[in-house]
C-alpha positions as CSV (number, residue, x, y, z in Angstrom):
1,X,164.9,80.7,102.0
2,X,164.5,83.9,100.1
3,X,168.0,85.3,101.0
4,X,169.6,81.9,99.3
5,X,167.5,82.0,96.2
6,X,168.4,86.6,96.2
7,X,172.0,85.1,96.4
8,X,172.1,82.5,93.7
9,X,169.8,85.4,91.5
10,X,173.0,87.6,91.5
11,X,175.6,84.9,91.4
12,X,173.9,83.7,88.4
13,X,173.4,87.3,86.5
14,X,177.0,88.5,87.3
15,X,178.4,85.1,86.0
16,X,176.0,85.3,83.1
17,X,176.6,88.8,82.4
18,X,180.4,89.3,82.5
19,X,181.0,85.4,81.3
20,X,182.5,84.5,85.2
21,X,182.6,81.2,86.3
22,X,180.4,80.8,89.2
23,X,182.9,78.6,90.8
24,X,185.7,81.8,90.6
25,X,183.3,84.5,91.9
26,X,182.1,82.7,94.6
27,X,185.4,82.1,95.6
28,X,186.2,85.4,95.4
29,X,183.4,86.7,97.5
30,X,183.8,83.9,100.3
31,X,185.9,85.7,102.2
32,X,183.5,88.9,103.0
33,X,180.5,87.0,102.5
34,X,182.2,84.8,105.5
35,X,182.8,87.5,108.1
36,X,179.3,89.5,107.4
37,X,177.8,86.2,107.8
38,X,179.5,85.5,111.0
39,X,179.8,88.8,112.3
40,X,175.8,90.4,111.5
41,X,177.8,93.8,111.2
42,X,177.9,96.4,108.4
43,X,180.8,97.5,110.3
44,X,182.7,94.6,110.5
45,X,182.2,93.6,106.8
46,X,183.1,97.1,105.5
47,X,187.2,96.7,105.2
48,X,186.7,92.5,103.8
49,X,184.4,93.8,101.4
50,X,186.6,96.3,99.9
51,X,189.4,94.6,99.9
52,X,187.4,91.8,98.0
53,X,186.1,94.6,95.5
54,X,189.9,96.2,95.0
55,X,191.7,92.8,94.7
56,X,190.3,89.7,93.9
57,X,187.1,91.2,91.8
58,X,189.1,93.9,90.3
59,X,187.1,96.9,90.8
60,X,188.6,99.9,91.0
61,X,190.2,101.5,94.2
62,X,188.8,105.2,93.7
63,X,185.3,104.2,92.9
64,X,184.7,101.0,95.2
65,X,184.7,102.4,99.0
66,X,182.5,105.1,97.5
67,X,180.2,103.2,95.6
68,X,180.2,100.9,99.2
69,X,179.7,103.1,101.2
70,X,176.3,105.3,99.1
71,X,175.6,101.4,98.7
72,X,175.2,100.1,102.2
73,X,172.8,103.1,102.9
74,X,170.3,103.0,100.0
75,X,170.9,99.3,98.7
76,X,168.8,96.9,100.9
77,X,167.1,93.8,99.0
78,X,167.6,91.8,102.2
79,X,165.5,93.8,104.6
80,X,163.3,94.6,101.7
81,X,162.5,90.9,101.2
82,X,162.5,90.2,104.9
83,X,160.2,92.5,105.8
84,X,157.6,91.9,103.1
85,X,157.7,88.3,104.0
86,X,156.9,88.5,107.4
87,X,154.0,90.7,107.2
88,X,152.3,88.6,104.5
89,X,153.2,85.0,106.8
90,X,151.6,86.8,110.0
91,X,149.2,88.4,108.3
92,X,148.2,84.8,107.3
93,X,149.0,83.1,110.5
94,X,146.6,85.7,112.3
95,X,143.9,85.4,109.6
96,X,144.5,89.2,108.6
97,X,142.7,89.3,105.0
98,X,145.6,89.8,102.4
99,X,144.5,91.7,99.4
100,X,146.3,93.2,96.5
101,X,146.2,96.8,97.6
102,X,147.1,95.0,101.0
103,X,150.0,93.1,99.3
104,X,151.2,96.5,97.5
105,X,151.2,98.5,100.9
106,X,153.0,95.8,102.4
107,X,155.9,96.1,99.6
108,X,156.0,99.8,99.4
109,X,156.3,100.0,103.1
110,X,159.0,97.5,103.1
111,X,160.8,99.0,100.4
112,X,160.5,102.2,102.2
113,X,161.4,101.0,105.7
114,X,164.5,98.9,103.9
115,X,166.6,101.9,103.6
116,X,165.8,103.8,106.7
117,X,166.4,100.3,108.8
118,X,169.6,101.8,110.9
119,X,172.4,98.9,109.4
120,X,172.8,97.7,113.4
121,X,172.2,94.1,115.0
122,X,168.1,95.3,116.2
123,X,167.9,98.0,113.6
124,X,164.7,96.2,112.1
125,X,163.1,96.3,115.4
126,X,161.6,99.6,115.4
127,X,161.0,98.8,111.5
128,X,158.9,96.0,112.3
129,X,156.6,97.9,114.7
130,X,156.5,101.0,112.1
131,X,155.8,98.1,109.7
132,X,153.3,95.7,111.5
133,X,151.0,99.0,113.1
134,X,150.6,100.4,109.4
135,X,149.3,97.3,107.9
136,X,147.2,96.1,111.2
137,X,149.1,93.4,112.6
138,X,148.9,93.0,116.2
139,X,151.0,93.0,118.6
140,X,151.3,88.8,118.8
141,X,152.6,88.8,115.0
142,X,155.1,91.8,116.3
143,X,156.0,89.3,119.3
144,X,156.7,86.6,117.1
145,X,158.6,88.3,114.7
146,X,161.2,90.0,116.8
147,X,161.4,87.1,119.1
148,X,163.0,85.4,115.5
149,X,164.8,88.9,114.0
150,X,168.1,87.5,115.4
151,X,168.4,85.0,112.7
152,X,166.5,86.6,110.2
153,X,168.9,90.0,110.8
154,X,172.2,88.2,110.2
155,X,171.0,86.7,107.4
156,X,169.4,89.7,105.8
157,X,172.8,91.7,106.6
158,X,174.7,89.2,104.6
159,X,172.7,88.9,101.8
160,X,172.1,92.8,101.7
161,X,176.4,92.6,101.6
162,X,176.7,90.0,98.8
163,X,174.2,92.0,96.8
164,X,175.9,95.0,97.0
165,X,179.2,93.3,96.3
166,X,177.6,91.9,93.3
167,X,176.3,95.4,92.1
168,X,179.2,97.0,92.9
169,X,180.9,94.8,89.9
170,X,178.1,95.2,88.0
171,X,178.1,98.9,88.2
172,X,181.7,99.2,87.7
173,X,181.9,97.1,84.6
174,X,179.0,99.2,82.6
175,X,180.8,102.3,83.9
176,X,184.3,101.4,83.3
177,X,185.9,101.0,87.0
178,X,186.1,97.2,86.6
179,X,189.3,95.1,85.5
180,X,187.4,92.4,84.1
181,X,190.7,90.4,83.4
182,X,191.3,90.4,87.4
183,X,188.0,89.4,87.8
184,X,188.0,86.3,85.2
185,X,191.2,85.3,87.4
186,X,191.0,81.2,88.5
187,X,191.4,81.6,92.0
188,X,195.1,79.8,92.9
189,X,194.9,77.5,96.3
């Protein structure tokens, strides 16, 4: 899916870029990667994942419930991804023509409708709808796509997490609020 491939994007480009080895990071983000996975909550992932930034990853404890916190607000790939994808597959399942200015409304919306998608389990709900009436979906392709929003939501909540996560060391390396000795740490069993 597109969340796996968004995941393995950033696994790959913080490994890459601060000479990790993928094997180390993604044992150090396991643990809140686990619980937002498990959980589908914002909420529930907000004290593992800054406990994972302030220990294991090595980012510092002033900057990372801050940079969290802005983060989970305006930093959304997941729903961004999640929505565009669904209006272009049921725009093609209901034989809606797709053109490029129909493509490019369909991403700006998404991108727009990503960071004012309330970070609850049925947020995207009322995103959808804004979503699917813009671009001239009916109400069938609205149907079907919340009918299957519970698995795409806890899936989108979790990558939106990881991404952050892995921004949030990104971020905090280029600006100095990164330990990058704590972070190159082998993870001892």
């Amino acid at each position: 899916s597109s969340g796996f491939v968004t995941l393995v994007i950033y696994t790959a480009v913080v490994c890459i870029r601060l000479r990790v080895g993928a094997h180390t990071y993604v044992q150090k983000m396991l643990p809140s990667f686990l619980i937002s996975l498990s959980s589908g909550s914002v909420g529930a992932a907000f004290m593992p994942a800054i406990d994972t930034l302030i220990g294991p990853l090595g980012v510092d404890m002033d900057f990372a419930p801050l940079a969290y916190n802005l983060g989970s607000i305006l930093f959304r790939p997941g729903y961004c991804i999640v929505f565009t994808s669904c209006s272009i597959f049921t725009a093609g399942m209901y034989g809606l023509e797709v053109t490029w200015a129909w493509g490019v409304a369909a991403f700006l919306l998404s991108f727009i409708l990503s960071v004012a998608t309330p970070p609850v389990m049925g947020g995207t709900a009322v995103c959808f709808s804004i979503l699917f009436s813009q671009l001239g979906l009916g109400s069938q392709a609205l149907a079907l796509i919340i009918s299957i929003n519970a698995f795409l939501e806890f899936q989108t909540i979790d990558v939106n997490n990881y991404c952050l996560e892995s921004q949030i060391v990104l971020l905090g390396n280029s600006i100095g609020e990164l330990d990058i000795d704590k972070l190159r740490e082998e993870v001892v069993e």
